[in-house]
C-alpha positions as protocol buffer text, in pm:
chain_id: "A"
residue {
  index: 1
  type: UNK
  ca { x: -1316 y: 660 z: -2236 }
}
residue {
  index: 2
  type: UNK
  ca { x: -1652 y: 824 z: -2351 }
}
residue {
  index: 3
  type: UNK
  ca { x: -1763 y: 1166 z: -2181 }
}
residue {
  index: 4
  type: UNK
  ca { x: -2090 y: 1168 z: -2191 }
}
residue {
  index: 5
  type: UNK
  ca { x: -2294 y: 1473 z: -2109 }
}
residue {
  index: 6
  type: UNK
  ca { x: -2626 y: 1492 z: -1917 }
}
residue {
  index: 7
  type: UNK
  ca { x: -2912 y: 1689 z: -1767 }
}
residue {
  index: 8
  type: UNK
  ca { x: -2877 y: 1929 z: -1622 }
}
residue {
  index: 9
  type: UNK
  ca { x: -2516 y: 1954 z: -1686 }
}
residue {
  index: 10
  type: UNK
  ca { x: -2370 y: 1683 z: -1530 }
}
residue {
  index: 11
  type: UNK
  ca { x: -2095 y: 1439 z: -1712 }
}
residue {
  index: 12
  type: UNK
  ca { x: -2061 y: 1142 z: -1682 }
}
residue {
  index: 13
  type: UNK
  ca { x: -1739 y: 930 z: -1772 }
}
residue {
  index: 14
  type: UNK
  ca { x: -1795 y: 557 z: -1887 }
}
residue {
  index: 15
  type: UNK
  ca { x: -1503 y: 305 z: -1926 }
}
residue {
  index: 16
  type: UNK
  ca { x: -1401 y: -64 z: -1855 }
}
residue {
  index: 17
  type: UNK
  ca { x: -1241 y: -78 z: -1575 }
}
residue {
  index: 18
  type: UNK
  ca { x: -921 y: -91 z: -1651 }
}
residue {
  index: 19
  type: UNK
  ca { x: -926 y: 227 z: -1899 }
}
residue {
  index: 20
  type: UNK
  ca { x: -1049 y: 426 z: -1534 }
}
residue {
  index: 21
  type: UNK
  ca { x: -780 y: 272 z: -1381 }
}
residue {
  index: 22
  type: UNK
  ca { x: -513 y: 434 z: -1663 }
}
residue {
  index: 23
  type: UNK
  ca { x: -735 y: 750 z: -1602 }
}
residue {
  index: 24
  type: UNK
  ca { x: -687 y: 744 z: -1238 }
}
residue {
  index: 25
  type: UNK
  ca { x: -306 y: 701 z: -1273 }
}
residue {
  index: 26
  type: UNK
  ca { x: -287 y: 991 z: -1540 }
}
residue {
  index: 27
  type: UNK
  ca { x: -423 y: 1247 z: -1271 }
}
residue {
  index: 28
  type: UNK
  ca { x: -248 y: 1077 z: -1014 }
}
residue {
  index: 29
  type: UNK
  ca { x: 94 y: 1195 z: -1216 }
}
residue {
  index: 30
  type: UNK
  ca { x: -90 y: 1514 z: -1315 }
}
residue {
  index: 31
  type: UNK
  ca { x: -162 y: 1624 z: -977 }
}
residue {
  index: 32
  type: UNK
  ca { x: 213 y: 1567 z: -875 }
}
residue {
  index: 33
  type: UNK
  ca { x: 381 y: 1725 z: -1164 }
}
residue {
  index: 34
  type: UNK
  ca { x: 452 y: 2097 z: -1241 }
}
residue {
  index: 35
  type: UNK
  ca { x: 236 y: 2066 z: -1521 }
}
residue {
  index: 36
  type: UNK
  ca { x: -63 y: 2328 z: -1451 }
}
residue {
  index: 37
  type: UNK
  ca { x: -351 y: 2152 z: -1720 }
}
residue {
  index: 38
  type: UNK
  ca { x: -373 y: 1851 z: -1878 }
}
residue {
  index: 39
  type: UNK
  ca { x: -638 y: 1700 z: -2115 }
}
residue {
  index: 40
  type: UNK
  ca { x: -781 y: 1383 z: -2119 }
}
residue {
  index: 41
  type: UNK
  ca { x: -903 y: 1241 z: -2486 }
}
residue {
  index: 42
  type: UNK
  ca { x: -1275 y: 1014 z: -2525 }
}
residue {
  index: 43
  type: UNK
  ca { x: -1351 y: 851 z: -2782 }
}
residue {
  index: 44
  type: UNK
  ca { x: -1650 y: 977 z: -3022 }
}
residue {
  index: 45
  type: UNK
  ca { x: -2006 y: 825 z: -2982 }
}
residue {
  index: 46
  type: UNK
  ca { x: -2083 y: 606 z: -2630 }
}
residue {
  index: 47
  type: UNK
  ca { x: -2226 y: 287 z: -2766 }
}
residue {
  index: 48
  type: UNK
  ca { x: -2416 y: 259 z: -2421 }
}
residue {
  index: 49
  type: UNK
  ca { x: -2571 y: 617 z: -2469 }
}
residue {
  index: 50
  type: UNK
  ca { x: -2572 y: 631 z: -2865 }
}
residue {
  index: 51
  type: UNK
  ca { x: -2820 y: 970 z: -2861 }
}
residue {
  index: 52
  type: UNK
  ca { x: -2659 y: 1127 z: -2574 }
}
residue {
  index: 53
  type: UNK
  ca { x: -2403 y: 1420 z: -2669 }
}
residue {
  index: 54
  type: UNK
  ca { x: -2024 y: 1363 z: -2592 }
}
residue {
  index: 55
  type: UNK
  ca { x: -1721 y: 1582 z: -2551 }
}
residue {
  index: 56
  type: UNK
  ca { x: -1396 y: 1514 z: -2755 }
}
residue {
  index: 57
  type: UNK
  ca { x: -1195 y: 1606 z: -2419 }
}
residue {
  index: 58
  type: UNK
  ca { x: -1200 y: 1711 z: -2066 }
}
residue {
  index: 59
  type: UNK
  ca { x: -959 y: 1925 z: -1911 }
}
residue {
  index: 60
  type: UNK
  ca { x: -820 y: 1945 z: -1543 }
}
residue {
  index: 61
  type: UNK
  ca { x: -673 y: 2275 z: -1466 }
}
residue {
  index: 62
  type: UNK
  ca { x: -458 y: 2345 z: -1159 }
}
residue {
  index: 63
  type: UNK
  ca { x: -542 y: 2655 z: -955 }
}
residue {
  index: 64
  type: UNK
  ca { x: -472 y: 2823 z: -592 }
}
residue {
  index: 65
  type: UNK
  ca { x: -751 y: 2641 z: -448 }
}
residue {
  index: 66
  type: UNK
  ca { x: -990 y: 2353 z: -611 }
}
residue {
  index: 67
  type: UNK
  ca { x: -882 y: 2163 z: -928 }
}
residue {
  index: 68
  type: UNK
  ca { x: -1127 y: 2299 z: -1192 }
}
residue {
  index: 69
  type: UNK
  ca { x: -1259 y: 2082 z: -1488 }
}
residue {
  index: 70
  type: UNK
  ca { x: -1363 y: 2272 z: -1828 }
}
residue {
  index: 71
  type: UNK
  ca { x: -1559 y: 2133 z: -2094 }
}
């Protein structure tokens, strides 16, 4: 998985299709566990987007209301 970041702040998340599919399950567990973060590792440098910045990891965090993401 690469995380690629873009402008004006968006990310974007590139895979093959079957690495979004593992992705997919992963929340899919995370959101039914007790478990109240989890991060998900990318590789370094997107070959697709080889200037573009990237983050290491992406984290999902559980809250009262909306599932937030952090950077």
């Amino acid at each position: 998985m690469y995380i690629v970041l873009q402008n004006p702040g968006d990310t974007m998340v590139l895979d093959s299709t079957r690495g979004h599919l593992a992705t997919y399950e992963t929340l899919v567990a995370f959101l039914s566990s007790s478990m109240t973060s989890i991060e998900l590792p990318a590789s370094s440098r997107c070959p697709a987007c080889p200037e573009a910045e990237t983050l290491g990891t992406f984290r999902m965090v559980k809250t009262a209301g909306l599932i937030r993401t952090q950077q």
